[in-house]
C-alpha positions, 0 to 999 in steps of 0.5 A, a space after each residue: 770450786 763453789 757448790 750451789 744446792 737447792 732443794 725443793 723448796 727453793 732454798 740454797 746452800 754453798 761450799 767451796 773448796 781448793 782444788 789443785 789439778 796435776 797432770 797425770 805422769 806420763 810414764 817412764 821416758 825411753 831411748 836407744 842405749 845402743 845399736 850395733 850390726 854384724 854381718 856374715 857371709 850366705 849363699 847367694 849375698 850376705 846377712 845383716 844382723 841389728 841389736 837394739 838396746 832400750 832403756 829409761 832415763 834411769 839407764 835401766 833396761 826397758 823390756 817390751 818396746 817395739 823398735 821400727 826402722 828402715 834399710 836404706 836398701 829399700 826394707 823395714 825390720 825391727 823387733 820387741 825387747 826382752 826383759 835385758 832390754 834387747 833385741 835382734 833381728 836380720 835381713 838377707 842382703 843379695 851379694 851386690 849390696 855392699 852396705 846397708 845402713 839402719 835407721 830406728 824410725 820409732 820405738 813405742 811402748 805402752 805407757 811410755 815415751 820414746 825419746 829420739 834426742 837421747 838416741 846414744 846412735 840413731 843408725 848403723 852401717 854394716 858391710 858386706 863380709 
């Protein structure tokens, strides 16, 4: 980079430098570690149980991701994980669903970025109790 000054006289004066430009780090990289479903029986159909777990690229923990998804039933669910790296949540299922299939959509963080193609799992099916 050259810098060019004039003062108000009309004189000139230079000076250059090197400058080396680094893009800024992008933050921590993040994947589903596991996913895992469980099932149990209720009044009128059953409940379907997701745990999503989040970590880096270390393989450490990764709280505060917000996990989405899809029901292949028609519904979305998702939750926010902890400082474990976890998180669960349900839907009711009606008792003519036998199964239903999880998929994770997306998982965003500040400051990080959700890596899809280090999914350990992508989807899980639960059935009927």
């Amino acid at each position: 980079v050259t810098l060019t000054v004039t003062d108000t006289i009309g004189q000139t004066g230079s000076a250059s430098r090197d400058v080396t430009a680094t893009a800024p780090s992008g933050g921590p990289t993040i994947h589903v570690s596991d996913l895992t479903g469980s099932s149990t029986a209720r009044k009128g159909g059953w409940r379907a149980t997701v745990t999503v777990t989040i970590r880096d690229a270390s393989n450490a923990p990764f709280a505060g991701a917000t996990v989405s998804g899809s029901w292949s039933t028609g519904g979305s669910g998702g939750c926010t994980t902890t400082a474990a790296g976890s998180c669960s949540f349900d839907t009711n299922m009606n008792k003519k669903t036998l199964s239903a299939t999880y998929t994770v959509n997306d998982v965003a963080a500040s400051g990080a970025t959700y890596d899809p193609t280090a999914d350990a799992r992508e989807s899980v099916t639960l059935s009927a109790p």
